[in-house]
N, C-alpha and C positions, 0 to 999 in steps of 0.2 A: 618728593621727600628728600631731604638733604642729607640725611644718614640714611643706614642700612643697617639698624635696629632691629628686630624681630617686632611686629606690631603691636606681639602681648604684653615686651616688656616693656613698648610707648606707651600703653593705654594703665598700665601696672604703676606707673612712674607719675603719672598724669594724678590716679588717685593720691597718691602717697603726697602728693601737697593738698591734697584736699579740695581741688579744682570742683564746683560743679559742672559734669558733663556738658549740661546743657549750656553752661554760657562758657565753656572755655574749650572753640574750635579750633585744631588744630589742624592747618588746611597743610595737604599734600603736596609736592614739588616744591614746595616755595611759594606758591600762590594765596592770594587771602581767598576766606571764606566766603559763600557765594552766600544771598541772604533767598529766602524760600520765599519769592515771589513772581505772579507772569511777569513775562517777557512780552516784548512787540514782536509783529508778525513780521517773518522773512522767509522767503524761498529758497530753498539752498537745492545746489546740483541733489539729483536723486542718485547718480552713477557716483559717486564720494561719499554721498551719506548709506548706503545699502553697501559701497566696500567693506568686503569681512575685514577686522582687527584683529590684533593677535589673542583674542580671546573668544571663544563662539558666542552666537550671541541667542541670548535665552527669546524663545519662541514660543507663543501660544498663537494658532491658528494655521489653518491652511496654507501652503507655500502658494499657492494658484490663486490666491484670494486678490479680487481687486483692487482691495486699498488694504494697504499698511502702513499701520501708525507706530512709530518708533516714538519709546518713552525715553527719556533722562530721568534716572530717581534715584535719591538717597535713601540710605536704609534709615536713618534718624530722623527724616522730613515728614514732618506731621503731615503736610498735604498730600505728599505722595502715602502716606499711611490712610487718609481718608481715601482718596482717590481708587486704594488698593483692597479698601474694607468695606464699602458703600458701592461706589461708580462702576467698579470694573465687574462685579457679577452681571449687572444689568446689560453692560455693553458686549459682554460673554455671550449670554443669552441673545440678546438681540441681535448684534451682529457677525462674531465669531467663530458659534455654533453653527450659524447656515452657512457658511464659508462667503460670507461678504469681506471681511477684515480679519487680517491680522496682525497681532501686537507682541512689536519687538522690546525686550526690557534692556535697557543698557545704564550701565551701574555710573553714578556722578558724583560720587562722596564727597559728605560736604566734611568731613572729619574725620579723627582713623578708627574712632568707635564703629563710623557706617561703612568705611573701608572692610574694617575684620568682618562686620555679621556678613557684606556681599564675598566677604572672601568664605567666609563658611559654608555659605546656601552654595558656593561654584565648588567645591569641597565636597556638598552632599551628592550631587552626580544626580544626571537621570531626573527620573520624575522627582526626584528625592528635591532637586532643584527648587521648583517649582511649592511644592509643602511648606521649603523651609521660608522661601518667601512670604510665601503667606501668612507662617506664623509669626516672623522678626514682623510685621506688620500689623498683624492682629494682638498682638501683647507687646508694642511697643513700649507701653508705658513701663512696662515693667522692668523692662533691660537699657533703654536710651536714655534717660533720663534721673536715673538713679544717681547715690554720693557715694564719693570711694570706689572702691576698684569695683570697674565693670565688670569684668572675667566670669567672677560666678554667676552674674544673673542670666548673661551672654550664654555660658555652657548650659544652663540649666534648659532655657529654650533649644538649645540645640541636641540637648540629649531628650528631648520631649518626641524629636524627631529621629530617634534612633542613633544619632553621634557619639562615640564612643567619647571620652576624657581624650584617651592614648591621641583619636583623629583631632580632635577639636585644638590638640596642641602643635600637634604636628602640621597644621594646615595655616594656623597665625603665624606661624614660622618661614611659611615658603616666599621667598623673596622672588620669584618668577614671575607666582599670580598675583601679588600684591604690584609688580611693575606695570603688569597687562592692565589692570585696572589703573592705574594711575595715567598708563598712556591711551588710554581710552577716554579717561576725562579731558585730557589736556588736547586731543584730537576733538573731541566738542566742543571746547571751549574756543579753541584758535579758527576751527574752520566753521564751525556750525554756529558759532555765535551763541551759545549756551552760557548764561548764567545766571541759574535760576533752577529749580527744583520744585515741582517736577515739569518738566518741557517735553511736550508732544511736536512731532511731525508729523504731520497726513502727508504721505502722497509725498512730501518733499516740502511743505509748506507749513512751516510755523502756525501753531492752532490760536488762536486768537481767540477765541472763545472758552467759557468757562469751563474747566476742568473738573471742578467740584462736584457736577450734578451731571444726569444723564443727556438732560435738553441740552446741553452744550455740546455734545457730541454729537446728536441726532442736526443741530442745527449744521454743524461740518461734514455729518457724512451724508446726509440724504441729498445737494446737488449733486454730489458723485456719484453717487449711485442710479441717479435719473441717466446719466449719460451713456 
């Protein structure tokens, strides 16, 4: 990002002309908008892509688990919203739960509306994390896509989840975590070859297969797991 604006009052500033969210992305650093679609397959180093960043990196599954699949997602990406509300209970269940895989989520905003909600859910702390994910996901419609200032619909999910007003301001304000994420995308982007929402890696290996449905994953994970 090229200023050093508080986020609430870019996204505050953004309504006041009357922009609809949905077509008017405001990409981060200075970079354009990534468009939400697969990518081609690539291998990327596993010892660079598993190096911690300066922001921890949210976790579901087993540390010990034999395969982990690192996600790229926006909080406004529809796919990553299906993916999040359909695909991932199943692949929970099926492979998570018995500690075969585990899935790292790492934040790739495609705008600064999905910048703030990932900066809120890392704000909510703890398992809190993980809820609020869920729910910026599961009521997407509600808050990513609306006219006019996003703010209220943004806090309203967020105090659904126990977030105070006082936190939910205080947290769009922090110019630290809002850095951490933005140099977290631009390390996918430059090294990982990321652009696109939402982008898996197994194992180290760009998923080429379909994201949308469970068969796409069983079709990537079950050679590995023969082995």
């Amino acid at each position: 990002m090229t200023n050093k604006m508080p986020i609430a009052i870019q996204l505050t500033r953004r309504a006041a002309v009357g922009s609809a969210l949905a077509a008017s992305i405001v990409a981060l650093s200075g970079a354009s908008a990534f468009a939400q679609k697969a990518g081609g397959g690539k291998t990327v180093p596993v010892d660079a892509l598993m190096k911690p960043g300066s922001l921890p990196d949210i976790v579901v599954g087993k540390a010990d688990a034999p395969i982990t699949i690192v996600e790229y997602a926006s909080m406004t990406c529809g796919h990553c919203a299906h993916f999040h509300n359909t695909v991932f209970p199943e692949l929970k269940t099926k492979y998570i739960d018995i500690g075969k895989v585990r899935l790292i989520m790492r934040e790739f905003p495609l705008d600064n509306l999905a910048a703030a909600a990932s900066m809120l859910t890392r704000c909510a702390g703890g398992d809190k994390t993980q809820s609020l994910i869920k729910k910026f996901f599961a009521d997407q419609e509600s808050w990513a896509f609306v006219r006019g200032n996003p703010l209220p619909a943004l806090l309203k999910v967020a105090e659904s989840e126990g977030m105070t007003k006082e936190q939910f301001d205080k947290c769009l304000t922090d110019q630290k975590l809002l850095d951490g994420l933005t140099e977290g995308r631009d390390k996918a982007s430059k090294e990982f070859g990321v652009n696109s929402t939402p982008t898996f890696f197994i194992n180290g290996h760009r998923m080429e297969e379909r994201s949308d449905q469970i068969a796409g994953f069983d079709k990537a994970l079950e050679p590995l797991l023969k082995k």
